[in-house]
C-alpha positions as CSV (number, residue, x, y, z in Angstrom):
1,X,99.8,88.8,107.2
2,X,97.8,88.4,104.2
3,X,99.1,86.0,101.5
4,X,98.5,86.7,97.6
5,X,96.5,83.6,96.4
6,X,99.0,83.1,93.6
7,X,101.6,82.4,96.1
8,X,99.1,79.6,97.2
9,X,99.3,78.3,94.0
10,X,103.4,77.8,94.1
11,X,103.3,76.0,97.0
12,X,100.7,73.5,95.5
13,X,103.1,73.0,92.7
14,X,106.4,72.9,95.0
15,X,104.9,70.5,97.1
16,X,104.0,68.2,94.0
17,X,107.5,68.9,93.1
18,X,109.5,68.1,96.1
19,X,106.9,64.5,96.0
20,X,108.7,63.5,93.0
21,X,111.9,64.0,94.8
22,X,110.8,62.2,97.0
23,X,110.5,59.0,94.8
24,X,112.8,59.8,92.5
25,X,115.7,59.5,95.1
26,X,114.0,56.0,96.7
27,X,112.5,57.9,100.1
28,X,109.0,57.0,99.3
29,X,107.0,54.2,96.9
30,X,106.5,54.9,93.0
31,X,102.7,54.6,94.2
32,X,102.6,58.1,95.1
33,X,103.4,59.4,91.3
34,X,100.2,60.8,90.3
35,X,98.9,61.4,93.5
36,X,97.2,64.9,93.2
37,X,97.0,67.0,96.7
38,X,94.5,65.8,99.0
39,X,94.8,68.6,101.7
40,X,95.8,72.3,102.3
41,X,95.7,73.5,105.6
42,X,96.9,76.6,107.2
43,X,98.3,76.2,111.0
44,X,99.5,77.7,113.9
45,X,102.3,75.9,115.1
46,X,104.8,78.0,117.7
47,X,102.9,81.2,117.4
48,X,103.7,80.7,114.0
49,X,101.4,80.5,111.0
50,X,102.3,77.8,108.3
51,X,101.3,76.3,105.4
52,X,100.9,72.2,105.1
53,X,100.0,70.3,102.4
54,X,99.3,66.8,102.4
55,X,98.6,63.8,100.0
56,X,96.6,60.3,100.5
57,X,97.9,57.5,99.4
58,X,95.3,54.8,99.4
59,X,97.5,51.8,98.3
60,X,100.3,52.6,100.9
61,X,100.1,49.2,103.2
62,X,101.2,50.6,106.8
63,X,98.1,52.7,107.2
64,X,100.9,55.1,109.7
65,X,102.1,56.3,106.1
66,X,99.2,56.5,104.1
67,X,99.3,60.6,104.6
68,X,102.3,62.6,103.0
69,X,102.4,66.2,105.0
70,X,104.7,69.2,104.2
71,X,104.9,71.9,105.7
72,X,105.8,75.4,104.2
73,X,106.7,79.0,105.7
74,X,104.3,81.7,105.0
75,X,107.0,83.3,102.5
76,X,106.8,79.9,101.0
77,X,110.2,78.1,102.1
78,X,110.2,74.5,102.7
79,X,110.5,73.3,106.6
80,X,110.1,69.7,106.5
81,X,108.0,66.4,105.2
82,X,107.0,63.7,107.2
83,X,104.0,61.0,107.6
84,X,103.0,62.5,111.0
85,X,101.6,66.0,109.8
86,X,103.6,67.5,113.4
């Protein structure tokens, strides 16, 4: 399935988005406002192609959580974030 590189461009933005959730409701450290993407990847995870994006933060302490992943259908719908990247 080819994917319109303007939808690419959405799921750069959501995924900045859904980051400033993600500190705004406490799940992850102010330190990461400002953080611009590091990282887009496409994978194949189940037979299934998706999308993951990730950002680096640096000044994160436990070096386990210094990389932000999320992953995204190819339709663009959000399927989950986590500091593992799996």
């Amino acid at each position: 399935m080819a994917v319109h590189p303007s939808r690419k461009g959405v799921i750069v933005g959501c995924a900045t988005e859904y980051k400033n959730d993600l500190i705004s409701n406490g799940k992850i450290d102010p330190s990461w406002k400002g953080l611009k993407l590091d990282k887009a990847e496409t994978l194949e995870v189940k037979k299934m192609k998706e999308w993951k994006r990730s950002f680096k933060n640096p000044a994160e302490k436990d070096a386990t959580k210094q990389t932000l992943c999320m992953c995204y259908a190819l339709n663009g719908n959000f399927i989950g974030a986590n500091f593992t990247g799996k």
